[in-house]
Every structure is written in C-alpha cells, then in structure tokens.
C-alpha positions in Angstrom: 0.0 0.0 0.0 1.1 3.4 -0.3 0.7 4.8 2.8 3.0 1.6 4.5 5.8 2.7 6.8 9.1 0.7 6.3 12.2 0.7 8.0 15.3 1.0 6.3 15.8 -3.0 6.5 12.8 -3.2 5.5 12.7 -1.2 2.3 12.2 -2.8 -1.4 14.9 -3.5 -3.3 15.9 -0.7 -5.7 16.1 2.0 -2.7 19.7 3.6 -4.0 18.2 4.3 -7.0 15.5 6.7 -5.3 17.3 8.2 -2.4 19.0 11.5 -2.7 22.5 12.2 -2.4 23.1 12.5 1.3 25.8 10.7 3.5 26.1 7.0 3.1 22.3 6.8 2.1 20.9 6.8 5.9 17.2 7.4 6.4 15.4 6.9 9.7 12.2 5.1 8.0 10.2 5.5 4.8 7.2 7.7 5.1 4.2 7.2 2.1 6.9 5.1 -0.4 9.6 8.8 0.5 12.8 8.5 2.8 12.6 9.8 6.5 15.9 11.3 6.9 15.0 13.7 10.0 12.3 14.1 12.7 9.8 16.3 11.0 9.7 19.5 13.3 5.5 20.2 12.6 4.2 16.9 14.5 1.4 18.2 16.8 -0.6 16.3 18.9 -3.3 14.4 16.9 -6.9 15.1 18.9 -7.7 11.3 19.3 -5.0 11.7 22.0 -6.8 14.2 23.9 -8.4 11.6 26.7 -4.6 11.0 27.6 -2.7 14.0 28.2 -5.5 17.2 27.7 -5.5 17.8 31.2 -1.9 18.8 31.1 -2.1 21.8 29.7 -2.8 24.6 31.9 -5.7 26.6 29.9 -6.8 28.1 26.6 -3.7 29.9 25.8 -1.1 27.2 26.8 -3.1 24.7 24.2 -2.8 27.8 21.2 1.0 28.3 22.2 1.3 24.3 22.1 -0.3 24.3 18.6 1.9 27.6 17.3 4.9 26.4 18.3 5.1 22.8 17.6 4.4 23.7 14.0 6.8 25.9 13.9 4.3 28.9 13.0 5.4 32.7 13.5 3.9 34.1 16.2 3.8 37.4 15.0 1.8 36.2 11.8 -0.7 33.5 12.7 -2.5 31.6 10.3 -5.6 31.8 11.7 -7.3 29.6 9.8 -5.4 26.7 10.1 -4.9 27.2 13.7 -8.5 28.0 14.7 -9.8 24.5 12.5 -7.0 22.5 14.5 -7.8 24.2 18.2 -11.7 23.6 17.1 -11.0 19.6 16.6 -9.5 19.5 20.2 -11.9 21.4 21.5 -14.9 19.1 20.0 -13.1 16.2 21.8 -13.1 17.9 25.2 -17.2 18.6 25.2 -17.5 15.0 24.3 -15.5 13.7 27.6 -15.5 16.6 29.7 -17.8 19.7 29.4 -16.7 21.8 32.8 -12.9 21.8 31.4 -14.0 22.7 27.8 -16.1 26.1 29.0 -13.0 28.0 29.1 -11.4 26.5 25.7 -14.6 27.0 24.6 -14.0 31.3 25.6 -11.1 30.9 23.4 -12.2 29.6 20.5 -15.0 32.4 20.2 -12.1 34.8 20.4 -10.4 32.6 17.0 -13.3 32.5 15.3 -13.7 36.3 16.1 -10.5 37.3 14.7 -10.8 35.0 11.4 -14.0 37.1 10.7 -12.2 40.2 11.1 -9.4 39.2 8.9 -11.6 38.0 5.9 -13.0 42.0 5.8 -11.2 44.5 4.0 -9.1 46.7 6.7 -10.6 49.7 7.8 -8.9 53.2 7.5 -8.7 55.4 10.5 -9.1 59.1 11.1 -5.9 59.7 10.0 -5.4 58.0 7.2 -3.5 55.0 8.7 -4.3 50.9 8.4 -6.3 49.7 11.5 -4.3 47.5 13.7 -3.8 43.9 13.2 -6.8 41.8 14.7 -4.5 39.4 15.7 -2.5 41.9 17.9 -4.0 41.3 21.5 -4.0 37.9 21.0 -0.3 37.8 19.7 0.5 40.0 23.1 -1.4 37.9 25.5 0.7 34.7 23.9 4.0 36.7 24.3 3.6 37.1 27.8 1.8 33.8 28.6 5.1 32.5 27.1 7.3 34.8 28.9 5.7 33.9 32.5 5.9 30.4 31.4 9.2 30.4 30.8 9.8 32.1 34.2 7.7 29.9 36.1 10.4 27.2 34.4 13.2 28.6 35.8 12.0 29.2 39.1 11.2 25.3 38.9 14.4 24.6 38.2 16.3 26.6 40.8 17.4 25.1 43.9 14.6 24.8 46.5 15.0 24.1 50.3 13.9 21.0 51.6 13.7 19.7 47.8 17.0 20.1 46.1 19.2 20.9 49.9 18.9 21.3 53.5 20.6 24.0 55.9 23.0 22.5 57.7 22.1 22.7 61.7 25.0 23.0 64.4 24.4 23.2 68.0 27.2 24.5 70.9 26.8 24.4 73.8 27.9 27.8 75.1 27.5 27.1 79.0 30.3 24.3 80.8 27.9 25.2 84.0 25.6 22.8 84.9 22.1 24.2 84.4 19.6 22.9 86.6 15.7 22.8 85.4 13.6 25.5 86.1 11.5 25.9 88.8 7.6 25.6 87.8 5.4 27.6 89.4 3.2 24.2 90.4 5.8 23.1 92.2 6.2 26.2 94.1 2.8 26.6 95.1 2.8 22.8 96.0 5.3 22.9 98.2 4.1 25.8 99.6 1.0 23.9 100.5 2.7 21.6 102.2 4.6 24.3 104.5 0.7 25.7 105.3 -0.2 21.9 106.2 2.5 21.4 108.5 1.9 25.1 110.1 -1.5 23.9 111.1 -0.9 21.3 113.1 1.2 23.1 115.2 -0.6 26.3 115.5 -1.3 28.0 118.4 -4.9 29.6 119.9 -3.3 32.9 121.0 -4.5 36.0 119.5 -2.5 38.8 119.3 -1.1 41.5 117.2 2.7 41.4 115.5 3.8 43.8 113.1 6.5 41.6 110.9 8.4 43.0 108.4 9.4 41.8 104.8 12.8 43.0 104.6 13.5 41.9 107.9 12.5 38.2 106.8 14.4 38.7 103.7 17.8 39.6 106.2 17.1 36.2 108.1 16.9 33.9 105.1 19.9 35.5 103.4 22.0 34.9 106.8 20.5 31.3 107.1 21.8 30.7 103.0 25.1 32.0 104.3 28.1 29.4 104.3 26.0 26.5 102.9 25.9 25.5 99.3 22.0 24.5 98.9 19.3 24.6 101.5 16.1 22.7 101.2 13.3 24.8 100.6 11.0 23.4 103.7 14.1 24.2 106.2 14.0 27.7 106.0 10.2 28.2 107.5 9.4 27.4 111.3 5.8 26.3 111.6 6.0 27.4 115.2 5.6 30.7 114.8 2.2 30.3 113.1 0.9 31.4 109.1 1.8 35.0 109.5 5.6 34.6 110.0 5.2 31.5 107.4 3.7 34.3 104.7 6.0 36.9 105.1 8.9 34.6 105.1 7.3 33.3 101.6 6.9 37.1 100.7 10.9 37.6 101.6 12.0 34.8 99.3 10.0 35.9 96.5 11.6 39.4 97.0 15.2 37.9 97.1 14.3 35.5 93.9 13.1 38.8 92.3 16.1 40.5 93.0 18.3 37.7 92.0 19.9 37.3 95.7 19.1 33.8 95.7 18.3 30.8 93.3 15.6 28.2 93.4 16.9 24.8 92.0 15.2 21.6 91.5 17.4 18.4 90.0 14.3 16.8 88.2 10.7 16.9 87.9 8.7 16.4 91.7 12.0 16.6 93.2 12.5 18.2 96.0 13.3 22.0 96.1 16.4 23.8 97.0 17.5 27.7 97.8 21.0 28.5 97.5 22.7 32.1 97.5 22.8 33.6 94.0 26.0 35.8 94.9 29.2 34.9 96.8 29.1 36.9 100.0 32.2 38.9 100.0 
C-alpha cells in the first residue's frame, strides 16, 4: 500500500536508485513510499489523544501556544485559519468527555473565530489615514507574555529549592560548661508551699494577738540562714512554730530575694525536692 511505513531494513529492493545524495544513504524510515531522513519538526498532537494527556495543559492559551509552536508557526503572523480549524477539533473532543474543562477553551475559541472574521473584511482606515491594527495583535500579546511567564515559572522550577533540592545544615554549641539545673515551675512552688501551710497547722497556736512583721526583715534572716552552705532545702527555711503570719511573710521575703536575684531556686528533676542556694558569693 502506499501509505505503508518501512524501515530501512525493510525497504524494497531498488532503494539507492530513489534516495538523494546524502551521506552514506541513511534514512530513519520510509514515510508514504519517500525516505525519512530527520524528525519532521511540525508533529502536533493528533486530537484522538486528547483523553490522555489534555489535562496537562494549563488553559486556553497554553493549548494555542502548544499548537503555534510545535508547528513551527510565526507568532507574530498566525495563520488563523489553520490554527483556529485544529484548536476547534481539540476542543470538539473535550465537550464529548469533559464539558466543565471545555467552558474556558470553549472562551477561546469564540475569540479565533472572532479574529478569522475580522481578517476576511477588508481593513478599515482610521481618522488619519493610517491601516487599523492587526486583529491578531491582542492575541499575539497575550501569547507573548503567557510564554514569557511560562518560561519564568520554568526557571524558578528549576532553581534550587529548600527541603527539595538541599537542606541547611544545623549545628548546635553548647555555650555554657555550667551545669544548668531545670527551672523551677510555678506548680511546684505553690505545692510545696501547700505543704509548709499543712505542717503550720498542726502546730498552731490559739493565741490571738497582734505582730507587726516586716518583709525586709525576713528577707535579712533567710539571706544569713543561706550563708556558708551550698543548697538549702526549701522546707528548712520556715518554722511552723511561729504560726501562718511569719510563714507568709517569710514566703513574701524569698520571693523578693528570687526577684532580685539574691538567691536561686533549683530543682534536680521533675517532683524533686526544692532547694534555695545564694545567687552571689558573699564577699
């Protein structure tokens, strides 16, 4: 038949006497009874291929620049009519499989058949005397810069992202040799402090009378009980013999000193017990 496609082993005797002069006779198939000798550069996508790859383009325009550019059509002159009967045949296969992604092609194709009309009428003169512009002009400039953002988009795609292509390198140092001892929480302050209430109860007192106490007083006596010793525990510095009032404004001292940084409250691990050491070397 004439339309067969033979390789070169395959061709029919009598193939030298058909081929042109090229370079040791080499063709890459036989195309319609002709040699093949190179990729033909105007393939395009035939539209019984649609139901495969249609979804892969990414609208109207990047189907028209597909179809321009594959056949190798200037862009600055489109054929319009043989552009607009090829974009028509894909379009006709996307309402037949799916009519929500054709609406928009379908925006597009309007806009074709649009400017094909225009170009079959004789151009227009305009007030001054000049030719009216080309009707394929917006078009032409919303392809240009489709292409240009595409080709963007590329690059950026290409570049080197974090977490894709490399990751920053993470060091950590230690600055401190100290030992750092956890935090105090405040739950474990006030629960502790519960328990110091709980023991001043039992042993309080039924006299009633009236002592002025003073904060900074109480703040004097723990600092001087903290003095020479390396950690205290934090139940040894209240008497529950002198009753709740003495108990809260020796609380109220050692919050003052804590504020002031005169002493530290340490705790080796979670629900441990808690310690008070001086936060300064007395001189």
């Amino acid at each position: 038949m004439g339309n067969e496609v033979h390789t070169l082993d395959e061709a029919p005797q009598g193939l030298d006497a058909v081929l042109p002069t090229v370079v040791d006779h080499v063709a890459l198939a036989r195309l319609y009874g002709e040699p093949l000798f190179a990729m033909p550069r105007d393939l395009y996508i035939p539209p019984d291929a649609l139901q495969i790859f249609l979804e892969a383009f990414e609208g109207p325009l990047d189907l028209l620049l597909y179809l321009i550019r594959k056949q190798n059509f200037n862009i600055l002159d489109i054929p319009m009519a043989a552009v607009t009967r090829q974009y028509l045949t894909y379009v006709d296969e996307i309402r037949n499989s799916n009519l929500e992604l054709a609406a928009e092609y379908l925006l597009m194709a309007a806009m074709l058949i649009e400017i094909k009309s225009r170009m079959l009428l004789p151009p227009k003169k305009t007030a001054e005397g000049e030719e009216a512009e080309d009707p394929r002009a917006e078009l032409v400039r919303r392809l240009l810069e489709y292409e240009q953002m595409k080709l963007a988009a590329q690059r950026l795609t290409e570049a080197p992202q974090y977490g894709r292509d490399f990751l920053r390198a993470q060091v950590y140092v230690e600055q401190a040799l100290a030992p750092r001892f956890p935090d105090v929480s405040a739950i474990d302050l006030q629960s502790a402090w519960r328990d110091i209430l709980k023991r001043a109860r039992l042993v309080q007192h039924h006299k009633i009378s009236r002592e002025e106490l003073s904060v900074r007083e109480h703040m004097s006596i723990v600092l001087r009980r903290l003095q020479g010793r390396k950690f205290v525990e934090f139940g040894e510095l209240f008497d529950p013999e002198k009753g709740s009032p003495v108990l809260v404004v020796t609380f109220i001292a050692m919050l003052e000193l804590a504020k002031e940084t005169l002493i530290e409250l340490t705790q080796a691990e979670a629900f441990a017990p808690i310690y008070v050491r001086l936060a300064y070397t007395p001189s």
